[in-house]
py3Dmol code that shows the C-alpha trace and the ligand (Angstrom):
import py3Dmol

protein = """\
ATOM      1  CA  UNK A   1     -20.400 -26.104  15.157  1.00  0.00           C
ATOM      2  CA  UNK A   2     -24.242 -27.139  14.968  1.00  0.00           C
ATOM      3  CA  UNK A   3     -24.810 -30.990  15.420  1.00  0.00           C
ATOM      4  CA  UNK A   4     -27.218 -32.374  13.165  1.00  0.00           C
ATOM      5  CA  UNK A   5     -29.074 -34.525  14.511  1.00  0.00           C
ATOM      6  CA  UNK A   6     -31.883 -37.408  12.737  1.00  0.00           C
ATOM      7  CA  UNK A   7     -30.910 -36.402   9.158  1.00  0.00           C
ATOM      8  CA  UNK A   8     -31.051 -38.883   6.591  1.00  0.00           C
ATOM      9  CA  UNK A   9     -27.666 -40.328   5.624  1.00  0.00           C
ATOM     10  CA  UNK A  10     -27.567 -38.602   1.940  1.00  0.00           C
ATOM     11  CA  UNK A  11     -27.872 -35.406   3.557  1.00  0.00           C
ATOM     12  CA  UNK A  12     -24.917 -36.311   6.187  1.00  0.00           C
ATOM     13  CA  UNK A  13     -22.983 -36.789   3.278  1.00  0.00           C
ATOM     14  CA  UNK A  14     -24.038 -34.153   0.916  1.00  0.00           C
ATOM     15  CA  UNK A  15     -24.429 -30.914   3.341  1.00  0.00           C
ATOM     16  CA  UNK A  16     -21.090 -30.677   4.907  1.00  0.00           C
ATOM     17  CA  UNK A  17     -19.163 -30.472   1.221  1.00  0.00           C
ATOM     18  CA  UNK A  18     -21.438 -27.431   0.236  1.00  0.00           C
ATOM     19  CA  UNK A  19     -21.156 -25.932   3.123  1.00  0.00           C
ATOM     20  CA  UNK A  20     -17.380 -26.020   3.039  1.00  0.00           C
ATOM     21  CA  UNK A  21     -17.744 -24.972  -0.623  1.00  0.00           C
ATOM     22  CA  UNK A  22     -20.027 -21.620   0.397  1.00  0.00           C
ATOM     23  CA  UNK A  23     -17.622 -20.797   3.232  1.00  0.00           C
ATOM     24  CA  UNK A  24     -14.314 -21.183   0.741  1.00  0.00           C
ATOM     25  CA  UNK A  25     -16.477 -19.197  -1.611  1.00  0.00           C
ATOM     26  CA  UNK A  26     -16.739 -16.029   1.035  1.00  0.00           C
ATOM     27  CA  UNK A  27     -12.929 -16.117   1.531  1.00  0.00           C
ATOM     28  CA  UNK A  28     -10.803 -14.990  -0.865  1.00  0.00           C
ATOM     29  CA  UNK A  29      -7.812 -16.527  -1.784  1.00  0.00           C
ATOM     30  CA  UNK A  30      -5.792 -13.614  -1.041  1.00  0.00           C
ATOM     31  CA  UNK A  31      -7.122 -13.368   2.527  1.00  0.00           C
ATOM     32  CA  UNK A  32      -6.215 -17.826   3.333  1.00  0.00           C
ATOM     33  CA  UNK A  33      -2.825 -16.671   4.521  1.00  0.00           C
ATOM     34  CA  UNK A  34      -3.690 -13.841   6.534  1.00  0.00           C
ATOM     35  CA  UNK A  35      -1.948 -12.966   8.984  1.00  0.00           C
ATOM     36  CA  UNK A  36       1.431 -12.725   7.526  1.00  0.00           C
ATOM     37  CA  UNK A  37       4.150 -14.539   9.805  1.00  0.00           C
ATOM     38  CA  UNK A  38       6.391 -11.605   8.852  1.00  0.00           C
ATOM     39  CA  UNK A  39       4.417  -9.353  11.635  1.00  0.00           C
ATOM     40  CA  UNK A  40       4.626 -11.903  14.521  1.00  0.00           C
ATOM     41  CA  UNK A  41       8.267 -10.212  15.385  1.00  0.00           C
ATOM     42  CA  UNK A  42       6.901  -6.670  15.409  1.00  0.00           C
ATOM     43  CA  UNK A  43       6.211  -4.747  18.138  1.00  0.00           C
ATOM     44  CA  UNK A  44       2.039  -3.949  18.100  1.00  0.00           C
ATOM     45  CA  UNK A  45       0.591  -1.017  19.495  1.00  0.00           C
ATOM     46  CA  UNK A  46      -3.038  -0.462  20.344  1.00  0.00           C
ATOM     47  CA  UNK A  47      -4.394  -3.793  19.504  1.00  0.00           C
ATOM     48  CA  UNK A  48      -8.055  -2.997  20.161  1.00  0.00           C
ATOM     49  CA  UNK A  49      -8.410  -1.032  16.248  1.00  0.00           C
ATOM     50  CA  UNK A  50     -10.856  -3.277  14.856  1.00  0.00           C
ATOM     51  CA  UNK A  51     -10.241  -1.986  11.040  1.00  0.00           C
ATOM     52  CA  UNK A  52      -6.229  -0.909  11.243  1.00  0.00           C
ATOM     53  CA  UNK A  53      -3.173  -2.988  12.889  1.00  0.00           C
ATOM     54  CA  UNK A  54      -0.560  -0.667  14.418  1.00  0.00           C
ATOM     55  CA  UNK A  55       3.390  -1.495  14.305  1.00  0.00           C
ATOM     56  CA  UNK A  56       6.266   0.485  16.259  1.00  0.00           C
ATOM     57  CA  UNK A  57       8.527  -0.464  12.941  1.00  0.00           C
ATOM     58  CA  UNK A  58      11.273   1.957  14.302  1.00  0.00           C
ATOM     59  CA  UNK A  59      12.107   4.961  16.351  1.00  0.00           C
ATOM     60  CA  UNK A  60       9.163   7.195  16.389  1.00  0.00           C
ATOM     61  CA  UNK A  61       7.916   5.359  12.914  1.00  0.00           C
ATOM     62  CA  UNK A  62       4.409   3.686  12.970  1.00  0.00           C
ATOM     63  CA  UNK A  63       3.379   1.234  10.262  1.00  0.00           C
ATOM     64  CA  UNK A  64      -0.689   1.529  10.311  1.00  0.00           C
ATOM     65  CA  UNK A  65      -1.534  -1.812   8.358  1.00  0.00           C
ATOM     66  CA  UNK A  66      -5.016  -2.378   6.501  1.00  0.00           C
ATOM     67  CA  UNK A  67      -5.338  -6.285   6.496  1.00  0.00           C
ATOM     68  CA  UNK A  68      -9.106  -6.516   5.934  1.00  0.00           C
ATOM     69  CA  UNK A  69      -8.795  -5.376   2.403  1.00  0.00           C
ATOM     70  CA  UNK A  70      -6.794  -6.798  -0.055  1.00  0.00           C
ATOM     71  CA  UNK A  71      -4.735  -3.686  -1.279  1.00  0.00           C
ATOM     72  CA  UNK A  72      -2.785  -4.121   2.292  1.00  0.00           C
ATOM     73  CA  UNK A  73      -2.404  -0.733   2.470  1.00  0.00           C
ATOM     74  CA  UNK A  74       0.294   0.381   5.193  1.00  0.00           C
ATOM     75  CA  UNK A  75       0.499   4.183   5.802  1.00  0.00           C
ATOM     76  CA  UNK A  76       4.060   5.352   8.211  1.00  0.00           C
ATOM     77  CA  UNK A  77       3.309   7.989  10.906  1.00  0.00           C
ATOM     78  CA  UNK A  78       6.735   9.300  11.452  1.00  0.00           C
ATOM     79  CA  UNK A  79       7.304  11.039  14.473  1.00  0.00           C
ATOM     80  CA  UNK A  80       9.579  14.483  15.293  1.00  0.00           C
ATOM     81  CA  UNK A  81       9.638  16.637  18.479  1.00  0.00           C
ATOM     82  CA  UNK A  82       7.937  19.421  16.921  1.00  0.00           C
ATOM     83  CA  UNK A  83       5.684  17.898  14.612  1.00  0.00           C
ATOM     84  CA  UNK A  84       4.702  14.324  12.700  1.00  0.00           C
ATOM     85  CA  UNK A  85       4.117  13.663   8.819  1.00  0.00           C
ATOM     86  CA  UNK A  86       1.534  10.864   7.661  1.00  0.00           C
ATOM     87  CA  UNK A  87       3.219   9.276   5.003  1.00  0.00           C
ATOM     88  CA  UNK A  88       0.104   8.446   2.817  1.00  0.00           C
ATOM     89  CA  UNK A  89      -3.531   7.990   5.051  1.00  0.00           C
ATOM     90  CA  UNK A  90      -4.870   4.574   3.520  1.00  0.00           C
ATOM     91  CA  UNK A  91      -8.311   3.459   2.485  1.00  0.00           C
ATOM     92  CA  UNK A  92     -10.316   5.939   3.878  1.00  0.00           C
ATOM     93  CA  UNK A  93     -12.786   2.963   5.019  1.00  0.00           C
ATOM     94  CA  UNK A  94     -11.905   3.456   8.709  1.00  0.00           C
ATOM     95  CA  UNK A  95     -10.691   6.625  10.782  1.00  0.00           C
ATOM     96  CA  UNK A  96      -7.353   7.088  10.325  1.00  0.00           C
ATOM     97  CA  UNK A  97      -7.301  10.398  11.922  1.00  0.00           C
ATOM     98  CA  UNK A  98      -8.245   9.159  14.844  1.00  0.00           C
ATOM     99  CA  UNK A  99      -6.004   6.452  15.228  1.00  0.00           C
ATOM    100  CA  UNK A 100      -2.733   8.725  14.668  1.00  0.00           C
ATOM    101  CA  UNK A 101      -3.638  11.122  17.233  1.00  0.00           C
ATOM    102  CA  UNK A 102      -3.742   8.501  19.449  1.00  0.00           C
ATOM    103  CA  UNK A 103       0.125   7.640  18.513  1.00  0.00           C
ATOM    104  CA  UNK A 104       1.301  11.238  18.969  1.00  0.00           C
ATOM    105  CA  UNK A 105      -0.348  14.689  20.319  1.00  0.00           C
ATOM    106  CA  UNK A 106       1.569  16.543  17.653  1.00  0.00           C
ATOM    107  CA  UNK A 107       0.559  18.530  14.624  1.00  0.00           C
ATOM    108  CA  UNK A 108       0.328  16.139  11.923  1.00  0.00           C
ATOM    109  CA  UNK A 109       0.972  17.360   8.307  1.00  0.00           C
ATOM    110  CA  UNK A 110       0.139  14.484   5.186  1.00  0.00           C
ATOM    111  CA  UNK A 111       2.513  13.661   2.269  1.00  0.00           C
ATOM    112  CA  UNK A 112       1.704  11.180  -0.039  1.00  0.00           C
ATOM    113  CA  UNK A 113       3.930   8.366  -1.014  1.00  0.00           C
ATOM    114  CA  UNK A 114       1.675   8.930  -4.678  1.00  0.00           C
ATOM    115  CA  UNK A 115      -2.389   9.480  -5.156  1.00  0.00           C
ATOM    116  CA  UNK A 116      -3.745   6.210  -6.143  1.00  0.00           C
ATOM    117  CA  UNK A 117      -7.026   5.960  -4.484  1.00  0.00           C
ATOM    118  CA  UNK A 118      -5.594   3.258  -1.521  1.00  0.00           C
ATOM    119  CA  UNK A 119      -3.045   5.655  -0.476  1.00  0.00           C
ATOM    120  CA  UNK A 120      -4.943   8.912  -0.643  1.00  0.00           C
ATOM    121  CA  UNK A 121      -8.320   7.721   1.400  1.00  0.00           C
ATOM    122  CA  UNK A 122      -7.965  10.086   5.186  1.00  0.00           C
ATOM    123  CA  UNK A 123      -6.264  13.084   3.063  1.00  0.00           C
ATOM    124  CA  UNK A 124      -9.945  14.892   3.638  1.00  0.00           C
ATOM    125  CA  UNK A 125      -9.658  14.720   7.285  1.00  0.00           C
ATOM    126  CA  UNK A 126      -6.363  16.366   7.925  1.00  0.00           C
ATOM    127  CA  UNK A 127      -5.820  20.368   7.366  1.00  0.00           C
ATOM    128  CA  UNK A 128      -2.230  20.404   6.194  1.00  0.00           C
ATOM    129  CA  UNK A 129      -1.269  17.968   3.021  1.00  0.00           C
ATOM    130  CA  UNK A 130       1.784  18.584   0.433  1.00  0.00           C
ATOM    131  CA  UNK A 131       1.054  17.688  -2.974  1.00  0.00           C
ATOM    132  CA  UNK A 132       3.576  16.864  -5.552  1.00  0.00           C
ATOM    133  CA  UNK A 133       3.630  19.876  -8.389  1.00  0.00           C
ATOM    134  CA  UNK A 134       1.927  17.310 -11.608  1.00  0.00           C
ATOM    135  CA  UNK A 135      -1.545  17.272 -12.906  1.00  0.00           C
ATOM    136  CA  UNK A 136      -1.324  14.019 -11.971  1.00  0.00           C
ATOM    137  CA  UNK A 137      -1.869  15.282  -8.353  1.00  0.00           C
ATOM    138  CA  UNK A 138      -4.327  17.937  -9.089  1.00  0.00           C
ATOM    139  CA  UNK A 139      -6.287  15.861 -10.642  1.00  0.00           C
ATOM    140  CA  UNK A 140      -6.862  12.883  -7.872  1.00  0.00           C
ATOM    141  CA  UNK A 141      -7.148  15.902  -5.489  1.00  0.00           C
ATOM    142  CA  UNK A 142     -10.568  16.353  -6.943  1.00  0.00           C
ATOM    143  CA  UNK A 143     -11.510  12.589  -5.519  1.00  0.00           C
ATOM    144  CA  UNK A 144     -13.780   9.365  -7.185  1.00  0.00           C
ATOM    145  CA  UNK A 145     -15.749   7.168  -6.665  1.00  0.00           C
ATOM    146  CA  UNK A 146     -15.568   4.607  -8.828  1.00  0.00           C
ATOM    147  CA  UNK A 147     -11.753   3.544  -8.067  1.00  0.00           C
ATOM    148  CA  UNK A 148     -13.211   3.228  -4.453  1.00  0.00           C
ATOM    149  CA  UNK A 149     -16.349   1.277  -5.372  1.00  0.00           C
ATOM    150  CA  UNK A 150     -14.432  -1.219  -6.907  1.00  0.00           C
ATOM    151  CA  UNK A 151     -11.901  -1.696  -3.976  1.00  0.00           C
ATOM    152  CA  UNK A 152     -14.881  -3.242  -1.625  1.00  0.00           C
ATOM    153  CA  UNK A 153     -15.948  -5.745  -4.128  1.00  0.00           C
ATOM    154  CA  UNK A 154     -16.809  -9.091  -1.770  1.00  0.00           C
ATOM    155  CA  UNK A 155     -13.469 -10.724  -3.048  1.00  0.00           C
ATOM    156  CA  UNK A 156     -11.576  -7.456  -1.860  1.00  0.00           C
ATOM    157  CA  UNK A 157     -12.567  -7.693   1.941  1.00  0.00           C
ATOM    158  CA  UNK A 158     -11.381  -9.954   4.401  1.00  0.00           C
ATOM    159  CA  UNK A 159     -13.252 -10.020   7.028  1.00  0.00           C
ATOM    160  CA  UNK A 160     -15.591  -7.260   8.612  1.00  0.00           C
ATOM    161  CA  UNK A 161     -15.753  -3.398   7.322  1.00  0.00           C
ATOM    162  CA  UNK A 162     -15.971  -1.083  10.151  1.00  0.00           C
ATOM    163  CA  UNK A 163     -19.197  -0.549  12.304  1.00  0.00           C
ATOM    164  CA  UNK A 164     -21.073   2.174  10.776  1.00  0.00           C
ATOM    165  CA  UNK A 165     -19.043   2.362   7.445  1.00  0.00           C
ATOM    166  CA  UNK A 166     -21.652   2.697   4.256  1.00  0.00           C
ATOM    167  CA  UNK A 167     -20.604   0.740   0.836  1.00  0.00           C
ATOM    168  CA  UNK A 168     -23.236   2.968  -0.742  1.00  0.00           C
ATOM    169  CA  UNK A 169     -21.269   6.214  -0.345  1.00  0.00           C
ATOM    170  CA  UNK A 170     -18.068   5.090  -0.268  1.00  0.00           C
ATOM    171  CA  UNK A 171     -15.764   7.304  -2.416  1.00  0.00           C
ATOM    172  CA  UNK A 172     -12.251   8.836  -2.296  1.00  0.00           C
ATOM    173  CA  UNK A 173     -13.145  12.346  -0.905  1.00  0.00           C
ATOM    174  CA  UNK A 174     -11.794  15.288  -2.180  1.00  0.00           C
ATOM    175  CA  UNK A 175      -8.874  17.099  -0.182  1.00  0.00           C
ATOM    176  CA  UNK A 176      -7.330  20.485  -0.790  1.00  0.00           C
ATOM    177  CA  UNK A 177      -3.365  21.031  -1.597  1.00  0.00           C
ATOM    178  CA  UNK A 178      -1.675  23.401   1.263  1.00  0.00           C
ATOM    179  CA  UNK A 179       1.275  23.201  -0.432  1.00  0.00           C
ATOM    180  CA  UNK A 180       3.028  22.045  -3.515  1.00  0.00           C
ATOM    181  CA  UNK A 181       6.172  20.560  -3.310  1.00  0.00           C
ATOM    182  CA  UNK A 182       9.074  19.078  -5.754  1.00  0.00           C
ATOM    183  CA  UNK A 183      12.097  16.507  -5.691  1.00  0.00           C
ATOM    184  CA  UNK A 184      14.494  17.759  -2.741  1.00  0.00           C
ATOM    185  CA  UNK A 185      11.719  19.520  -0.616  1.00  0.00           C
ATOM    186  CA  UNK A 186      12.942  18.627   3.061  1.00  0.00           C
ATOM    187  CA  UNK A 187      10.267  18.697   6.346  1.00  0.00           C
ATOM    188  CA  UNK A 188      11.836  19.453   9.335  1.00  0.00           C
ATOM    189  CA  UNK A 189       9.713  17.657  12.499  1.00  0.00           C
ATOM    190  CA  UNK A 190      11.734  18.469  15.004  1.00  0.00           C
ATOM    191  CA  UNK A 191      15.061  15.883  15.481  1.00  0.00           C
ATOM    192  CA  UNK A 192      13.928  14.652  12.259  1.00  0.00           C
ATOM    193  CA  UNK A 193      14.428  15.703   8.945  1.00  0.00           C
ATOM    194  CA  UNK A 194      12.991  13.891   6.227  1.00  0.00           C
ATOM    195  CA  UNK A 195      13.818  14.444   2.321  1.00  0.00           C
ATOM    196  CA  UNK A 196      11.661  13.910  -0.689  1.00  0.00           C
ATOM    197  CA  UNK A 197      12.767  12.139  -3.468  1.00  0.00           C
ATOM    198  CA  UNK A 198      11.033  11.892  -6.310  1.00  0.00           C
ATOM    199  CA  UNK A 199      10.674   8.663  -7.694  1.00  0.00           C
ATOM    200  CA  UNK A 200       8.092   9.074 -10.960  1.00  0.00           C
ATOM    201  CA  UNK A 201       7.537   5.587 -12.310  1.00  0.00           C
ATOM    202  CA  UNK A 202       4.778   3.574 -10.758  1.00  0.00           C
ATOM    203  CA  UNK A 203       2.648   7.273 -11.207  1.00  0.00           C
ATOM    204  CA  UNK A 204       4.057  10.915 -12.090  1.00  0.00           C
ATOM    205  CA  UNK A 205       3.668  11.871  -8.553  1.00  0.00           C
ATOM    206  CA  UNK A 206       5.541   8.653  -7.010  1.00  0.00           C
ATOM    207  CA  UNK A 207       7.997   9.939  -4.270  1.00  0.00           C
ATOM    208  CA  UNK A 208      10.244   8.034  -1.440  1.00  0.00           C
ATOM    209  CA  UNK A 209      10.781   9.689   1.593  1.00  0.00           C
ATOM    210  CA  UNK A 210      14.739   9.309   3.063  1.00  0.00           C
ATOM    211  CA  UNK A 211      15.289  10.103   6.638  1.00  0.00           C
ATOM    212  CA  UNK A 212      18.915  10.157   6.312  1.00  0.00           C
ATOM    213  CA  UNK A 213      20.551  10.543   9.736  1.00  0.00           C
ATOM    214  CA  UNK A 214      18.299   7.242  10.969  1.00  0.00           C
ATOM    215  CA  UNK A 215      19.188   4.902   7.596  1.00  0.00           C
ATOM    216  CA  UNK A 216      15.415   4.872   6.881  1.00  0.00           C
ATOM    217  CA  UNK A 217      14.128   4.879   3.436  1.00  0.00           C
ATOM    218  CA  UNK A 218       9.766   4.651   2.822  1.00  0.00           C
ATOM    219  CA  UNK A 219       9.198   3.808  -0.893  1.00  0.00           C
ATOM    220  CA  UNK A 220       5.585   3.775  -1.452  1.00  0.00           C
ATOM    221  CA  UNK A 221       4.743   2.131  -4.225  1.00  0.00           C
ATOM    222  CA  UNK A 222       8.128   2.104  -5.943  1.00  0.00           C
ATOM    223  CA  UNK A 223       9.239  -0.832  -3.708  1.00  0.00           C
ATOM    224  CA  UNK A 224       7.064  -2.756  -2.010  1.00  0.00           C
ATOM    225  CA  UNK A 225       6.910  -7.248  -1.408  1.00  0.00           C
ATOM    226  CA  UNK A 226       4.575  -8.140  -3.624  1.00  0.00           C
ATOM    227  CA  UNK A 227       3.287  -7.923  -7.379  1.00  0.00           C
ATOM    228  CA  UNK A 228       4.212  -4.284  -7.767  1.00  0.00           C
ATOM    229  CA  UNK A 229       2.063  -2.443 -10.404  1.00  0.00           C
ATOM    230  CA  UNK A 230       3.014  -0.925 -12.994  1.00  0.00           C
ATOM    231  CA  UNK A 231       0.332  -1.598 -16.209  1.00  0.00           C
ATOM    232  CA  UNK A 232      -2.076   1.161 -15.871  1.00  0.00           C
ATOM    233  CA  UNK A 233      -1.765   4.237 -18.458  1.00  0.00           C
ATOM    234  CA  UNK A 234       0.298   6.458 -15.820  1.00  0.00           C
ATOM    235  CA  UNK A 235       3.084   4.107 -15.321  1.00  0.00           C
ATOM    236  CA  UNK A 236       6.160   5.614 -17.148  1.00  0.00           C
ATOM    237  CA  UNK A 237       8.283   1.772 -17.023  1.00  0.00           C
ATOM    238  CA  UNK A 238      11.532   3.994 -18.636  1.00  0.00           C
ATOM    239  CA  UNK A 239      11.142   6.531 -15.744  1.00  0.00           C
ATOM    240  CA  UNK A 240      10.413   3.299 -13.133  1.00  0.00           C
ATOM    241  CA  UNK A 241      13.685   1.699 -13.438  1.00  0.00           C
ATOM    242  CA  UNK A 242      15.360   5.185 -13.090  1.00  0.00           C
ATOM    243  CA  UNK A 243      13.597   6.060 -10.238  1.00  0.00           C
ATOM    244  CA  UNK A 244      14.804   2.351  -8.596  1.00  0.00           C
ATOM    245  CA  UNK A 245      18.343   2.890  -9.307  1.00  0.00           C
ATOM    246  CA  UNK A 246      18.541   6.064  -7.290  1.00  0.00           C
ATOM    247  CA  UNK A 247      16.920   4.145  -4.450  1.00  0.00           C
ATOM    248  CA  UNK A 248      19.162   1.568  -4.923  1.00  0.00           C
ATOM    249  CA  UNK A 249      22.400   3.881  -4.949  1.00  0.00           C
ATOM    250  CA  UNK A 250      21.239   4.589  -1.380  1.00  0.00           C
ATOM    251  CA  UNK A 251      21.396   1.083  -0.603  1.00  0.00           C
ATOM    252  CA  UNK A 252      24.605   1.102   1.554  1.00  0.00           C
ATOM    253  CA  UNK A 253      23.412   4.326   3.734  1.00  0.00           C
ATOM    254  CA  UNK A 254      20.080   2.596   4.856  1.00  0.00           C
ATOM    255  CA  UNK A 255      19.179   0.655   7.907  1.00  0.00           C
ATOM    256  CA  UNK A 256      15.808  -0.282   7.127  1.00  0.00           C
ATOM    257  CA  UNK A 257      13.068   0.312   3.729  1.00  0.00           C
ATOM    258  CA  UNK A 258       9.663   0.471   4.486  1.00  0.00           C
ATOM    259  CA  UNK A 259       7.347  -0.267   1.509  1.00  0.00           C
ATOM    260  CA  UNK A 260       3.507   0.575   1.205  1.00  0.00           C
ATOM    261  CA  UNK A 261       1.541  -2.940   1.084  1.00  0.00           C
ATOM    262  CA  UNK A 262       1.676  -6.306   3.027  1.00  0.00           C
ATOM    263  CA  UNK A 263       5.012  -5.902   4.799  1.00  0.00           C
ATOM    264  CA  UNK A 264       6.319  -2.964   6.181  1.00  0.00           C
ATOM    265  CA  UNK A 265       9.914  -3.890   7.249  1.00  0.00           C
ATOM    266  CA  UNK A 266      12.673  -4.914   4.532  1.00  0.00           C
ATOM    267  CA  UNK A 267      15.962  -4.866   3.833  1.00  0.00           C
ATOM    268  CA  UNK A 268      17.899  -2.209   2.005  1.00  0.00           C
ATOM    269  CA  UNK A 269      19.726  -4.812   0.086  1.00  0.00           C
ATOM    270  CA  UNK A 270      16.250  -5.411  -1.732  1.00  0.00           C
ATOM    271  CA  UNK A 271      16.785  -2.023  -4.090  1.00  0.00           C
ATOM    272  CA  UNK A 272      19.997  -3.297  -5.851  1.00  0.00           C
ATOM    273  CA  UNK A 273      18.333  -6.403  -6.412  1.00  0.00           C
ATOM    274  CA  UNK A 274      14.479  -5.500  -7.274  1.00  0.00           C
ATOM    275  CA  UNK A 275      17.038  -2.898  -9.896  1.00  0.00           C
ATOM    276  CA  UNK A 276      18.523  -6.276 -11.470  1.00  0.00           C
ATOM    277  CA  UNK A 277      14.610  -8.134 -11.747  1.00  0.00           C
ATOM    278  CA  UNK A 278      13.099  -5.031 -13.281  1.00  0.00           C
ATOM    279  CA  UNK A 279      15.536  -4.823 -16.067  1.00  0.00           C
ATOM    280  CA  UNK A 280      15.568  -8.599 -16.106  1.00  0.00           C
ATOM    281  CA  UNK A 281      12.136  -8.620 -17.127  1.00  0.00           C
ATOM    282  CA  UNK A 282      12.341  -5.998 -20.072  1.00  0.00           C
ATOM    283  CA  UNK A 283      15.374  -8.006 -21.468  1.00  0.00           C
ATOM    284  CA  UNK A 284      12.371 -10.771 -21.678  1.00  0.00           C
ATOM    285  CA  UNK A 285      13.557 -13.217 -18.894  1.00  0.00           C
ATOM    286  CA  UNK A 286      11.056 -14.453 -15.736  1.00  0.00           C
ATOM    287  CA  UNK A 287       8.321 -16.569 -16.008  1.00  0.00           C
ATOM    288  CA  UNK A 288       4.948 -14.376 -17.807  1.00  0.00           C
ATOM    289  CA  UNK A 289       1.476 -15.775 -16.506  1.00  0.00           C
ATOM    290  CA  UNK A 290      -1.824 -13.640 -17.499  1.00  0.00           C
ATOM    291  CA  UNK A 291      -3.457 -12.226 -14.794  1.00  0.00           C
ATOM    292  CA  UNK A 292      -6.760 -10.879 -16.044  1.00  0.00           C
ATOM    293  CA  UNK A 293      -7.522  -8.444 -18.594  1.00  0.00           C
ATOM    294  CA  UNK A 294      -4.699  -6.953 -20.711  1.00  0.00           C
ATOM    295  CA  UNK A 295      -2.307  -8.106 -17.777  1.00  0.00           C
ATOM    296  CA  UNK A 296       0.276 -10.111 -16.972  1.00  0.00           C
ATOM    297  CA  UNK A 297       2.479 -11.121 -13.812  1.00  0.00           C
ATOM    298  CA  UNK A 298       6.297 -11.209 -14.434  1.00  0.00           C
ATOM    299  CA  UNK A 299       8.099 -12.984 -11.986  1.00  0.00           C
ATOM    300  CA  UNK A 300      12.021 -12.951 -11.139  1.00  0.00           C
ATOM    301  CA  UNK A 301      14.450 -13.676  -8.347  1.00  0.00           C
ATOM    302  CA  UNK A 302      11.474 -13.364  -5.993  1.00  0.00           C
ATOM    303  CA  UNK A 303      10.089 -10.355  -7.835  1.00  0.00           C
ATOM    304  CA  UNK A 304       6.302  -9.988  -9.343  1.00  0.00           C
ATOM    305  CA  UNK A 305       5.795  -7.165 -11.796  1.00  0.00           C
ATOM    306  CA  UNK A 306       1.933  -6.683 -13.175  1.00  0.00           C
ATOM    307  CA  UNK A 307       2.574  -5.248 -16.420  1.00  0.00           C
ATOM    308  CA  UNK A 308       0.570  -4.562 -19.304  1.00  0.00           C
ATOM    309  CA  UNK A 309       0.360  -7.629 -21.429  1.00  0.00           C
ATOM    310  CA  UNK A 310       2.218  -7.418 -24.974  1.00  0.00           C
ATOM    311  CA  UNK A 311      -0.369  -6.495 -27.102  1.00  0.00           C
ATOM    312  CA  UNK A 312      -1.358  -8.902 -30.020  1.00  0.00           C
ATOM    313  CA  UNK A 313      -0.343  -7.789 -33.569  1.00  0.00           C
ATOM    314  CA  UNK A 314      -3.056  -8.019 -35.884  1.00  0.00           C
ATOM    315  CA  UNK A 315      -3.024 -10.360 -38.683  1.00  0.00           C
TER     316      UNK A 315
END
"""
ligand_1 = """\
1
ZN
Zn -0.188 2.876 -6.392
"""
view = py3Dmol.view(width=600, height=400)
view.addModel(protein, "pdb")
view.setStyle({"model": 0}, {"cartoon": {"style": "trace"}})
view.addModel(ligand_1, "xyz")
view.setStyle({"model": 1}, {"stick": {}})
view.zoomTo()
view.show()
């Protein structure tokens, strides 16, 4: 801290409050509680990534967390003894490529939990990436920019973007589909097998991935601890709850869920209840607060749901 020294006694008494005010003003409120206590009991791995934070959540499974921007995007490398899959590959602000070959020397092959632009960010950089079969897919394949623009707004970053990273160009690069997959498409890596199950709701292209003989369950954006989104024109809500009841009927096989922002680590007892809260809050129970344009946050049993605000009837 400076010390001030020889100022007049208005200033004493003026200058700290609008300092304090300008520094609250570059923090954003979602950033205050940063970092979440929930991460002080997992095991960190290479702790010198400025951008990402790296968690041994299980067995060969790697939670690589994105704290500095307020999606809190966490992508899972899951490991076999043959090869690895990258469930989802973030912002695309920093290099994740480089920080999952540093976890394993394996071939790494991408699936994506679902190809909103925060999940979607690294696909460029890797050679191998299943797409679910929708247009849905196809589509985001082809990249944007202006979903990305908007996700560096100064009240979306906490903290420093990476050395050498360019807000100008910043964009969701395009990737190419090696392969296209459906519901019930297995990847063998090796000692691992891993199932997809798709879980259209939150997007068309929404899957979970179920490694069965370990009790682990990732469900991207179908599950995940905080205000879970589902207002924008591709959310299907009939198609949601479905697609949480068959993660919930694997409740009593699973060990551990992983979900795709804030948190990695929950447990599977979560799905029968987030199942209740969903259905809960289309009977019209919870609390309802707006939350900006055409929004609004439902909240039950310890459950947020951004849905699209009822829409006014004229007259
Ligand atoms: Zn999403």
């Amino acid at each position: 801290m400076k010390i001030i020294t020889a100022v007049p006694l208005t200033f004493l008494l003026f200058i700290p409050a609008t300092l304090q005010a300008q520094q609250e003003k570059q923090i954003p409120e979602w950033c205050k509680p940063l970092p979440r206590p929930e991460y002080k009991s997992l095991q960190r791995v290479l702790p010198d990534e400025p951008w990402f934070e790296v968690y041994k959540v299980a067995a060969g499974v790697f939670a690589i967390y994105e704290p500095h921007q307020a999606e809190e995007t966490i992508s899972y490398l899951i490991v076999g003894t043959k090869q690895a899959v990258l469930f989802d590959t973030g912002m695309g602000i920093s290099d994740i490529h480089k920080v999952t070959t540093k976890l394993t020397s394996r071939p790494i092959v991408v699936l994506n939990s679902h190809t909103h632009d925060d999940h979607v960010g690294g696909n460029w950089q890797f050679p191998f990436i299943f797409g679910m079969d929708t247009d849905f897919t196809r589509k985001n394949a082809k990249g944007s920019r202006e979903d990305a623009q908007a996700e560096i707004a100064s009240d979306q970053i906490c903290g420093d973007l990476p050395k050498g990273f360019n807000p100008k160009t910043y964009a969701t690069k395009p990737w190419r589909i090696s392969h296209f997959i459906h519901d019930g498409f297995t990847v063998n890596l090796g000692g691992r097998k891993l199932e997809v199950l798709g879980t259209p709701g939150h997007t068309p292209d929404s899957i979970a991935l179920l490694d069965r003989a370990n009790g682990l369950l990732f469900t991207g954006d179908t599950y995940y601890p905080a205000p879970i989104w589902l207002f924008r024109p591709e959310t299907d809500l009939d198609a949601y709850v479905n697609s949480a009841k068959r993660l919930a009927a694997l409740a009593p096989e699973l060990k551990l869920v992983f979900g795709a922002h804030n948190n990695p680590v929950a447990e599977p007892s979560v799905l029968p209840r987030l199942v209740t809260a969903i259905q809960a809050v289309r009977s019209g129970q919870g609390t309802v607060k707006p939350a900006g344009e055409g929004k609004a946050i439902h909240t039950l049993d310890g459950f947020d749901f951004l849905l699209a605000a009822a829409k006014k009837e004229k007259n």
